[in-house]
C-alpha positions as CSV (number, residue, x, y, z in Angstrom):
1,X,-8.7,2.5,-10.4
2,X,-6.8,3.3,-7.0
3,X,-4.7,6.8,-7.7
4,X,-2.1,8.0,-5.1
5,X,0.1,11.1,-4.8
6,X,3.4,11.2,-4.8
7,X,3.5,12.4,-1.5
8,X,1.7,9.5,0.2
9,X,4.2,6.6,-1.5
10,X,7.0,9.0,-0.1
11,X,5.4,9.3,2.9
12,X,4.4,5.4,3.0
13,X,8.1,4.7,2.0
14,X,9.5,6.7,4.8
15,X,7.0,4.6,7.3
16,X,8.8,1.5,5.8
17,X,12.1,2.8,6.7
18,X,11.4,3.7,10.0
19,X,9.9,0.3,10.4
20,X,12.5,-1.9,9.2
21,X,14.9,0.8,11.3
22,X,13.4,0.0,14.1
23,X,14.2,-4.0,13.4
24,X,17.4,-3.4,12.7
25,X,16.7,-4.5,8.8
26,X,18.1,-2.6,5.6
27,X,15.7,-0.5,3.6
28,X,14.7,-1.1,0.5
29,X,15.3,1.1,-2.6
30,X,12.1,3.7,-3.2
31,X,11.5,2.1,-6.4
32,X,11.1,-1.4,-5.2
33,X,8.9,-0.1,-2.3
34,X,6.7,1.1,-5.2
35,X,6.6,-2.0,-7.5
36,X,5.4,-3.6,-4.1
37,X,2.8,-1.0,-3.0
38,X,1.4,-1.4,-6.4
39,X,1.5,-5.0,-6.3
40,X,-0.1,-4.6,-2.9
41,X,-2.8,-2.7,-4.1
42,X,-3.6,-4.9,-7.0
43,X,-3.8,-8.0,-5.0
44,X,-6.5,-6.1,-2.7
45,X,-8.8,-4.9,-5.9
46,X,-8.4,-8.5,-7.1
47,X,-9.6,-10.0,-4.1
48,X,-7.1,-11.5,-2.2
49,X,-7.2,-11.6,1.2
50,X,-3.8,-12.6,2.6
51,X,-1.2,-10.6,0.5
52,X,2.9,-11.3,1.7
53,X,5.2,-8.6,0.6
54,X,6.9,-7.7,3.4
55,X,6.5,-3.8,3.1
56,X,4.6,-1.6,5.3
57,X,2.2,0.8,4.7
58,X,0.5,3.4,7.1
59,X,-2.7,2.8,8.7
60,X,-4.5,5.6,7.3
61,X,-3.2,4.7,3.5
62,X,-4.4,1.3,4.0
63,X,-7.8,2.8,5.3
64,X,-8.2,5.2,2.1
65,X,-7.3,2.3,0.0
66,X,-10.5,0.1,1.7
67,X,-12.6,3.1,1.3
68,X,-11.5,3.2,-2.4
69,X,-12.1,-0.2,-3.2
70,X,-15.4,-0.4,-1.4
71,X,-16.7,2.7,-3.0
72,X,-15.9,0.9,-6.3
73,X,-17.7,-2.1,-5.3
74,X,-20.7,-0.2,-4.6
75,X,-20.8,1.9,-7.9
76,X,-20.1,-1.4,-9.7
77,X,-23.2,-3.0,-8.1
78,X,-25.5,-0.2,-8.4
């Protein structure tokens, strides 16, 4: 299971808004944004290796999430 804080969807969300700012798009409601960042992360554990949602998510959580996944895989194998 992939757990996140609070803090990093906020933080995740606010790197959404500032992205689709920046495009000149509308933002998204905070509870959509996390319907989709779940979504996201469930398509990842599953496997899938192109995943569309059009939301975006810092770096560093994408990063932890790999790490998270990985470290799963490994205790799974061993």
């Amino acid at each position: 299971m992939i757990l996140y804080t609070e803090d990093q969807l906020d933080d995740a969300w606010h790197y959404d808004c500032r992205i689709r700012t920046s495009m000149g798009s509308h933002w998204i409601a905070r509870g959509m944004y996390e319907k989709l960042f779940v979504q996201y992360i469930d398509a990842l554990i599953a496997g899938e290796k192109f995943i569309k949602l059009d939301i975006h998510i810092p770096e560093y959580i994408l990063d932890a999430i790999d790490y998270e996944i990985n470290l799963e895989t490994e205790e799974t194998i061993h």
